[in-house]
PLY file of the C-alpha trace (Angstrom):
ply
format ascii 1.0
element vertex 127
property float x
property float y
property float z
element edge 126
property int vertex1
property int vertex2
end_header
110.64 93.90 83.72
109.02 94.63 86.89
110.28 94.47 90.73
107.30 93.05 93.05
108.38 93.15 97.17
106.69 90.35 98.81
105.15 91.64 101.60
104.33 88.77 104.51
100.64 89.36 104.89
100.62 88.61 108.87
103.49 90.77 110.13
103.05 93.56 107.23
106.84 92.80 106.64
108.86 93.20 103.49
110.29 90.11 102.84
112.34 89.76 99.71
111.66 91.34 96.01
112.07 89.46 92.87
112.06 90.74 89.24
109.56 88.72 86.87
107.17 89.37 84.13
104.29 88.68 86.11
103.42 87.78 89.78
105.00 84.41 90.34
104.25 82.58 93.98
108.08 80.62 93.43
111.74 81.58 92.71
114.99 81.38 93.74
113.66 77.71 95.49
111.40 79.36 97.76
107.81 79.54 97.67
105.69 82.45 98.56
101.63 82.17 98.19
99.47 84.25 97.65
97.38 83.65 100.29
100.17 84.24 102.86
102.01 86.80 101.12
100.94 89.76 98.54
103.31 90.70 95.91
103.11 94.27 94.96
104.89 95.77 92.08
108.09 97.96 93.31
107.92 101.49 91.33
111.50 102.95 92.06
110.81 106.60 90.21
107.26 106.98 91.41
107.60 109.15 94.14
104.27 110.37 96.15
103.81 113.81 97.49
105.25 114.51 100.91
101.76 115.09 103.06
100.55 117.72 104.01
101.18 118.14 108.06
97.73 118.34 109.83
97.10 117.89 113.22
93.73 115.74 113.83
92.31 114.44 116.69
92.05 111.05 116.48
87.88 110.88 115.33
89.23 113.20 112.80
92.19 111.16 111.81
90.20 107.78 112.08
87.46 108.97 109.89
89.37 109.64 106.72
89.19 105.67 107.01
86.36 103.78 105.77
84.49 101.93 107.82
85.81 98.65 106.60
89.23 99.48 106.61
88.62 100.75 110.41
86.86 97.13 111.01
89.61 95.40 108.65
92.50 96.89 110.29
91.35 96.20 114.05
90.50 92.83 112.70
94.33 91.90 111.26
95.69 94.06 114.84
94.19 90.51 116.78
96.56 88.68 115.22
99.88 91.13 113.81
101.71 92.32 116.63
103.25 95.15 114.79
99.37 96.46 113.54
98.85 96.22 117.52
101.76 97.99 118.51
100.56 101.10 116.34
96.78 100.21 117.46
98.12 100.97 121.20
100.31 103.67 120.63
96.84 105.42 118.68
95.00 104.64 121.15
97.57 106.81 123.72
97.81 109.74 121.41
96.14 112.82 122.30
96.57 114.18 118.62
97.79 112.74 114.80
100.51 114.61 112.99
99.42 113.95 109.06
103.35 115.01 108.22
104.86 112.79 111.18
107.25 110.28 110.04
105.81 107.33 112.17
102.23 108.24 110.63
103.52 108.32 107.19
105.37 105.02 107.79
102.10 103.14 109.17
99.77 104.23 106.63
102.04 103.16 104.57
102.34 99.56 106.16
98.58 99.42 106.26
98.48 99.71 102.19
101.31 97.20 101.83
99.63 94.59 103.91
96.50 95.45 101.72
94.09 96.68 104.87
93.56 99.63 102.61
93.33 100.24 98.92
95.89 100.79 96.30
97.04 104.84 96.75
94.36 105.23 100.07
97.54 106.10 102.24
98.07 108.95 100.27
94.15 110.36 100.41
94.06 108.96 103.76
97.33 111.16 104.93
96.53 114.45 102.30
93.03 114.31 103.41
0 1
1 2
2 3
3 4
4 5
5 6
6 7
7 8
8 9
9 10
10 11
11 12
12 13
13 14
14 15
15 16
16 17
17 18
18 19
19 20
20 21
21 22
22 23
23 24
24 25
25 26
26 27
27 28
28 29
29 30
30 31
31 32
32 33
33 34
34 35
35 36
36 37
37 38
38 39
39 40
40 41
41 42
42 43
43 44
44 45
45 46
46 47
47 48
48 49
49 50
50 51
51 52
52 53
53 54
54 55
55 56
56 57
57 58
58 59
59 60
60 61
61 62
62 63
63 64
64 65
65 66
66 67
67 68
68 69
69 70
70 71
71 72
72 73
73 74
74 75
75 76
76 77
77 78
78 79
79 80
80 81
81 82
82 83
83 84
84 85
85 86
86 87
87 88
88 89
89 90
90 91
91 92
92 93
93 94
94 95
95 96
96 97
97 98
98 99
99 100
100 101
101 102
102 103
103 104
104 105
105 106
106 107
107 108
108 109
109 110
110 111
111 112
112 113
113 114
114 115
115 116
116 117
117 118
118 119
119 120
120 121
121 122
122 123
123 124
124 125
125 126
């Protein structure tokens, strides 16, 4: 049976996982919707490459985005303080480390809260 983590759509935040047959908005008494929360399905053995370290600048870095997940992302940043956190701390850098651990970890956050596609953090770190 599989192991969804709900992932609270505003802050980006893991917030519990629950094992069902299907995508279910209610257990254990509490209610998570889907409009506030997206409930992706937990894959314990899959695990993705390691990427590839590349240094970018950040036009470099920022195009291996799509347009509307660059538009998206600084969209959801207005109003998730953890998306504008990372937004500023971008904005400061003078150069993106593909293989750095904070990278990996917010490209990461940016598929879980769905601001890119299913498996883009891997093409978007790998290149």
């Amino acid at each position: 049976m599989p192991v969804y983590n709900v992932i609270n759509k505003a802050s980006g935040e893991e917030v519990t996982r629950y094992c069902a047959g299907q995508v279910t908005e209610s257990f254990d008494g509490k209610s998570f919707p889907l409009a506030d929360f997206d409930h992706v399905e937990f894959i314990e053995d899959a695990v993705p490459p390691a990427p590839t370290s590349v240094i970018l600048t950040k036009l470099e870095y920022l195009r291996r985005f799509t347009q509307a997940e660059r538009v998206t992302i600084r969209e959801a940043a207005k109003v998730n303080p953890v998306l504008e956190d990372y937004m500023a701390l971008l904005e400061l850098a003078t150069e993106i480390d593909t293989g750095d651990a904070d990278t990996i970890v917010a490209v990461n956050m940016l598929e879980q809260a769905g601001l890119v596609g299913p498996g883009r953090a891997q093409e978007i770190l790998n290149g």
